[in-house]
C-alpha positions, 0 to 999 in steps of 0.5 A: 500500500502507499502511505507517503502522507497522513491523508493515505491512513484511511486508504491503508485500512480500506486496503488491508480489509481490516481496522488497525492493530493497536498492539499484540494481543494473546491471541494469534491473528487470523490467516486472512490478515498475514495473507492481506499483507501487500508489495510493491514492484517493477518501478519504471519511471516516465518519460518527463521525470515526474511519475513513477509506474510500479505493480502492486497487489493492494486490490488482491492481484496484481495491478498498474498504479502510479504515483508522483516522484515528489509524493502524493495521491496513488493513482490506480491505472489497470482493472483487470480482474486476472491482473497484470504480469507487468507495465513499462512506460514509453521512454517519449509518451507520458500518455502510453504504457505498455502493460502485458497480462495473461488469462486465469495463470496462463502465462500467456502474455499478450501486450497492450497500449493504454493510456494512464490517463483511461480508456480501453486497452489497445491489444498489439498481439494477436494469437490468444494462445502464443506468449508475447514476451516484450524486450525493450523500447528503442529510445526515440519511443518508435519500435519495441521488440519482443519474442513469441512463439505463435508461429511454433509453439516451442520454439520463440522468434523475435519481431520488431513492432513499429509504433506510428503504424502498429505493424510487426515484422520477424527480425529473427526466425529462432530455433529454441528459446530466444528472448530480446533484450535491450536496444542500443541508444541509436536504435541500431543494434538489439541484444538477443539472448538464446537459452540452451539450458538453465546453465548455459546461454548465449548473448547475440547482437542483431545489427538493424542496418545489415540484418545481420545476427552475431554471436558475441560469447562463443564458449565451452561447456556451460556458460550464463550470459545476460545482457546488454546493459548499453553505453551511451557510444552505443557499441560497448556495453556491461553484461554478467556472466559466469564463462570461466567462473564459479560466480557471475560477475560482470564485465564489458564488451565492444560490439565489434571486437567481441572481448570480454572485460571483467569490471566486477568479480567478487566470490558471490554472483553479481544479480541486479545491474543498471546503468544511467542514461548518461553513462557515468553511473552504474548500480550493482548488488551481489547475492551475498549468501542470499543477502543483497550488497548493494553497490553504486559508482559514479565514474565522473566523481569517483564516489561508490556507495557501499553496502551499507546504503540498505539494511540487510535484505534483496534487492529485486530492482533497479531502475535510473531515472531519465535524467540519470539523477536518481535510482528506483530501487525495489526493497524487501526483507524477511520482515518487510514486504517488497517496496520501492525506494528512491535514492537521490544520488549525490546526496545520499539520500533514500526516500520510501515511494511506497509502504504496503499495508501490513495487513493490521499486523503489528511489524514488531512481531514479524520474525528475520530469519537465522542462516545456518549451515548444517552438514550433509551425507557427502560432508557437503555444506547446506546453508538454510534459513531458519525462522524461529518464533519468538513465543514458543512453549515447549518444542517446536513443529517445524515446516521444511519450505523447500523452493521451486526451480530447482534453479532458484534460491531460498532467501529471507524473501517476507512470507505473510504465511510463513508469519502467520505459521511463525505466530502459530508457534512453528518454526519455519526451515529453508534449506538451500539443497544442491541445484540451488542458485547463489552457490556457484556453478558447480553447486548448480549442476551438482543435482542434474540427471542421475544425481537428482536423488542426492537434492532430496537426501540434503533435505533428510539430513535437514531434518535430521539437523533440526531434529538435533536441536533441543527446541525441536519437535521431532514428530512434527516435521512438515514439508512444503514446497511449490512446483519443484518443491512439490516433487521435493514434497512428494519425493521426501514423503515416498523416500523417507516416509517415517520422517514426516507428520506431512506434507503440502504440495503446491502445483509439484511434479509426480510423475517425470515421464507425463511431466515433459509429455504435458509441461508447454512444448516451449519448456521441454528442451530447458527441462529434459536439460535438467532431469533427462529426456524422454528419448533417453532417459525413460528409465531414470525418469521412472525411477526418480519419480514420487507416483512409481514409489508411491505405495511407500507413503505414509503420511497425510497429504495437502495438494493444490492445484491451479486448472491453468497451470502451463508448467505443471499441469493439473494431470501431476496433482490428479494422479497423486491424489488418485494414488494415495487417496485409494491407499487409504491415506489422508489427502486432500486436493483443491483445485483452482479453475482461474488460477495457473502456476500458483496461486495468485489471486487473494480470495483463492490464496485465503481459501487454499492456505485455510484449508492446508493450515486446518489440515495441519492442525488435524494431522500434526496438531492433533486439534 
């Protein structure tokens, strides 16, 4: 929620769906509460300096707001009952956003023109059932780039759309998954970025002169490259990269030499990088074991600002202004919920643009998380972050959350429901199991193919960490986790089935073989590259499935399921529902018809989490 001024309380509490919280009572609050809690992100900034564009979820999905750079009245800009997946401003049109939305959790993207001031939105694609991925605007505000796939569904092209005449043309016929990238200043060159597999990549250069395609990072084995973040020449640009690294970091490159020079090497991977529209202002952040370091150089002065310019938290954005004087950035903690923040350079100076609504939660009662290592059966090192709450009587439940991906990191991200369970006297447990990212290369790839098994152990030796501790609860470990986490649930309750009071299995594989048959055509390259193909690898895929084991379950089972859902399709969670439930175990299925990859709207999030916390407290609270 926005709160810059005093005039914006009532609209807090009109958002939140609840009166103000005075103070902690004996009394844990309701579900419904933690689950109202709100976030800000995606901050882009118009074209004459003065308005701020972010997305936030105060209306329960996802919508366009704006606000003035200086303060004052939100204003919201889009009504879309699915909401919207993001919205970028023209760089010469105060009046034209370009806002992408898809349908029920599709994930099918289309784009639009609208203009802030209201009216109906103008679609610009048009197949329904393609993805639009929009890449960027040239700087004169006359052509955008994207990618889609409506000519081949796995495979994505890049057009160039005109503005003035709204007609699109393909620049580049792809052969796999292509994304657009960033324009040069002049218009002239387009960055273009091919994805082999989550570990590898390509940089390309599309030359709108000669219409020429050029690889810029010819390499061995696998190598991430992201990228161009351009110079005001508009033939040198920054990228990151991990080519010949164990951590991304970030370098630069000519366009007609092709050599790459590193700029920034630290032992933790660079993540977020900008660069001013002036050039001599680049802002960095270091995932620094989860943490992000934020970094910020002037190269006309010389002055850097450090660190310590933010608590310890993400960062998730940054974004220069026009003028190249202040920096958006978009801010978040294990006890604050995403917003954004303008930093005013040269004075050093941080101002909150928005500050969601707390749901009438008491801040103060919000819990940080600890991170802790513990050892594995290869003498491995997990790092994990462990939220305790601060009343507990005697020993603690615990929920082991593991994250999807696997590509992906557990981080001291804020969880409305991670506090919610926190106030309820569970501990809360995120191991950061091999395949995650932020750990290196090597660590990245140390779960792929026949090696998947080895993830699921690092969460049994988890386990069996924490129930060394002498706060906790042995019998009642929970496991919980989303789409890869999911098979991590279901994984851990066919291969250690003693070990679990239950399980939550949000939108999770079941079956690898069905998996890859069902996931959208676009996906299946990228994910045979991680679990195996259905060419050759029948038998793994088989074997490292929960549905083939599943006669080993013995605890209760929590599912839900989004009907959308083009990553995971409903078929995983149907057969592992059928399967327990004819054995007799306790499952539970709910099933969302408006909903994809997860569950996004409010209504069906208060819904699902009530029930799973209700099945809970049958099943492991004995309530």
């Amino acid at each position: 929620m926005i709160c810059r001024c005093r005039f914006l309380i009532p609209l807090l509490l009109l958002f939140s769906g609840t009166s103000c919280v005075l103070g902690a009572g004996t009394e844990p609050l309701p579900l419904w509460q933690y689950l109202n809690i709100r976030w800000a992100r995606s901050p882009d900034v118009a074209p004459t300096g003065e308005d701020i564009l972010f997305v936030t979820n105060i209306t329960g999905v996802p919508q366009v707001w704006t606000t003035r750079i200086s303060g004052g009245w939100p204003e919201q800009i889009t009504f879309d009952t699915n909401g919207v997946s993001y919205g970028v401003w023209s760089p010469t049109e105060k009046h034209r956003l370009l806002i992408a939305a898809d349908r029920g959790g599709n994930e099918r993207d289309q784009l639009y023109f609208v203009d802030p001031r209201g009216g109906s939105w103008e679609k610009l694609t048009k197949d329904d059932n393609a993805i639009y991925q929009f890449g960027d605007w040239t700087q004169d505000g006359r052509k955008i780039s994207y990618a889609s796939n409506e000519r081949v569904a796995s495979i994505f092209d890049i057009y160039v759309l005109d503005v003035p005449t709204r007609q699109a043309r393909m620049i580049h016929q792809g052969d796999g998954h292509w994304v657009a990238s960033n324009w040069s200043p002049d218009g002239r060159y387009l960055g273009l970025l091919k994805n082999h597999s989550s570990a590898n990549s390509d940089l390309y250069i599309y030359d709108s002169l000669t219409a020429e395609v050029k690889l810029m990072t010819a390499h061995e084995g696998d190598a991430l490259f992201s990228g161009p973040k351009w110079l005001p020449d508009g033939k040198s640009f920054y990228l990151t990269s991990n080519m010949g690294r164990q951590f991304v970091g970030l370098a630069t490159m000519h366009v007609d030499s092709g050599k790459m020079e590193w700029v920034e090497t630290p032992d933790w991977d660079v993540e977020r990088v900008a660069v001013s529209r002036d050039g001599f202002k680049r802002a960095w952040t270091v995932n620094a074991d989860g943490y992000s370091e934020f970094h910020l150089l002037d190269m006309w002065t010389g002055v850097q600002v450090r660190p310590y310019r933010l608590p310890k938290g993400i960062v998730r954005g940054l974004k220069f202004s026009p003028d190249s004087k202040h920096l958006l950035i978009t801010f978040g903690s294990g006890k604050e919920p995403d917003d954004i923040y303008l930093y005013t350079i040269g004075r050093d100076q941080l101002t909150p643009i928005t500050r969601s609504s707390r749901g009438g939660v008491p801040p103060e009662t919000f819990v940080k998380p600890e991170l802790v290592h513990y050892t594995t059966f290869d003498n491995r090192q997990i790092p994990a972050l462990l939220y305790k709450p601060r009343v507990s009587q005697g020993r603690m439940p615990v929920i082991v959350h593991v994250h999807g991906g696997p590509e992906s990191q557990a981080r001291p991200n804020f969880s409305g429901l991670f506090q919610y369970f926190l106030s309820r006297g569970y501990a809360v447990f995120e191991p950061n199991i091999r395949g995650s990212t932020g750990y290196g290369k090597d660590y990245a790839n140390s779960d792929n193919l026949e090696k998947r098994m080895d993830a699921v152990k690092d969460i049994e030796y988890g386990a069996r960490w924490l129930v060394s501790q002498s706060d906790i609860d042995s019998n009642r470990l929970v496991i919980f986790g989303g789409s890869y986490g999911g098979f991590a649930v279901l994984s851990s309750l066919v291969t250690y089935p003693e070990r679990w009071a239950a399980g939550a299995d949000i939108v999770g594989i079941s079956n690898f073989i069905s998996f890859l048959q069902n996931t959208g055509p676009w996906r299946r390259a990228l994910r045979e590259a991680e679990y195996g193909s259905l060419a050759k690898d029948t038998v793994l895929l088989k074997e490292i499935s929960p549905l083939t084991h599943v006669d080993n379950i013995r605890a209760p089972l929590f599912i839900v399921q989004g009907a959308n859902d083009p990553r995971v399709p409903k078929s995983e969670a149907e057969q592992i529902y059928e399967a327990v439930k004819s054995r007799g175990i306790p499952v539970e299925y709910i099933i969302f018809p408006d909903e994809g990859h997860g569950i996004v709207k409010l209504p069906n999030r208060i819904q699902a989490y009530t029930r799973m916390v209700e099945f809970l407290d049958e099943h492991v609270m004995g309530k």
